[in-house]
C-alpha positions as CSV (number, residue, x, y, z in Angstrom):
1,X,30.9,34.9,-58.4
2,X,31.9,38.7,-59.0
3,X,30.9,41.2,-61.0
4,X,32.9,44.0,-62.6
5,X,31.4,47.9,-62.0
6,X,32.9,50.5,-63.9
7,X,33.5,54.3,-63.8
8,X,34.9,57.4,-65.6
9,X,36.6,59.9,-63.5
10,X,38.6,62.6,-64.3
11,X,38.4,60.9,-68.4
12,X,39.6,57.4,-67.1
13,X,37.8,54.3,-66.4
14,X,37.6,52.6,-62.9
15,X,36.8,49.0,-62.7
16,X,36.0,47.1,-59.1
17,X,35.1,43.5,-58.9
18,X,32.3,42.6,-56.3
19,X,30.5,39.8,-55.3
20,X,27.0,39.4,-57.2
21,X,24.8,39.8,-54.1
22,X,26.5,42.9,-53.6
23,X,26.7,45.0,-57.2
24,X,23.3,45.5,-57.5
25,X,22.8,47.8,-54.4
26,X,26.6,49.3,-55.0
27,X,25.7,50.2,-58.9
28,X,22.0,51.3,-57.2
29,X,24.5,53.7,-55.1
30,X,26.6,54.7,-57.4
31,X,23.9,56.0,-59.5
32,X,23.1,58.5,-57.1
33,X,26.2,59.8,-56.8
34,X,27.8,59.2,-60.2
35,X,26.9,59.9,-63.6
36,X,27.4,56.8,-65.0
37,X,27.0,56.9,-68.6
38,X,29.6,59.3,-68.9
39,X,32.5,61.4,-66.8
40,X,32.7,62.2,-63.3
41,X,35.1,65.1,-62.1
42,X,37.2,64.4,-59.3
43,X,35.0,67.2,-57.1
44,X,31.9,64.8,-57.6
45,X,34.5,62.1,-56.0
46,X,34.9,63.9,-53.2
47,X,31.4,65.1,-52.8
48,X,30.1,62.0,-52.8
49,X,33.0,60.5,-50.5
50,X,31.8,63.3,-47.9
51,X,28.2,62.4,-48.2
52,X,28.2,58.5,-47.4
53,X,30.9,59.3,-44.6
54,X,28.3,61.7,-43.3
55,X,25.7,58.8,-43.7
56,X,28.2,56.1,-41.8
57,X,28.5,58.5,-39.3
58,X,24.7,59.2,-38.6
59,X,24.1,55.0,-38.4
60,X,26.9,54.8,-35.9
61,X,25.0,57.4,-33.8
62,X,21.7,55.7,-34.0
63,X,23.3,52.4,-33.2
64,X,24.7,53.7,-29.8
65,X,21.4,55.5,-29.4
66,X,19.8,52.1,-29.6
67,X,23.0,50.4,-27.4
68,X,22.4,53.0,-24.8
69,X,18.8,52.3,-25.0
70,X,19.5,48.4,-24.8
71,X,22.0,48.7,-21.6
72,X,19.5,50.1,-19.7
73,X,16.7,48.1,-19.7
């Protein structure tokens, strides 16, 4: 089953369907980034585009810290 998440940016509303098991931790996301009662400019996009790259990046670094780690013992 999906569900549909919506979002205002730059005056215009984005909708995404995801799978139920996953909209309640992507709309728990998205309300840390996102205002989501009402607009979002496209800098806050981008901002916010920047910051969970940043994040993906920092996992991937502690996973081969932890492969590394693993391939030694």
């Amino acid at each position: 089953m999906s569900k549909k998440i919506g979002l205002y940016i730059g005056g215009r509303r984005f909708d995404v369907d995801v799978e139920d098991d996953f909209a309640k931790f992507l709309e728990h996301q998205m309300s840390k980034d996102f205002n989501i009662e009402g607009n979002n400019d496209l800098k806050l996009l981008l901002q916010a585009y920047v910051r969970k790259n940043h994040e993906l990046y920092i996992q991937e670094q502690k996973i081969e810290e932890i492969t590394k780690k693993i391939d030694t013992l």
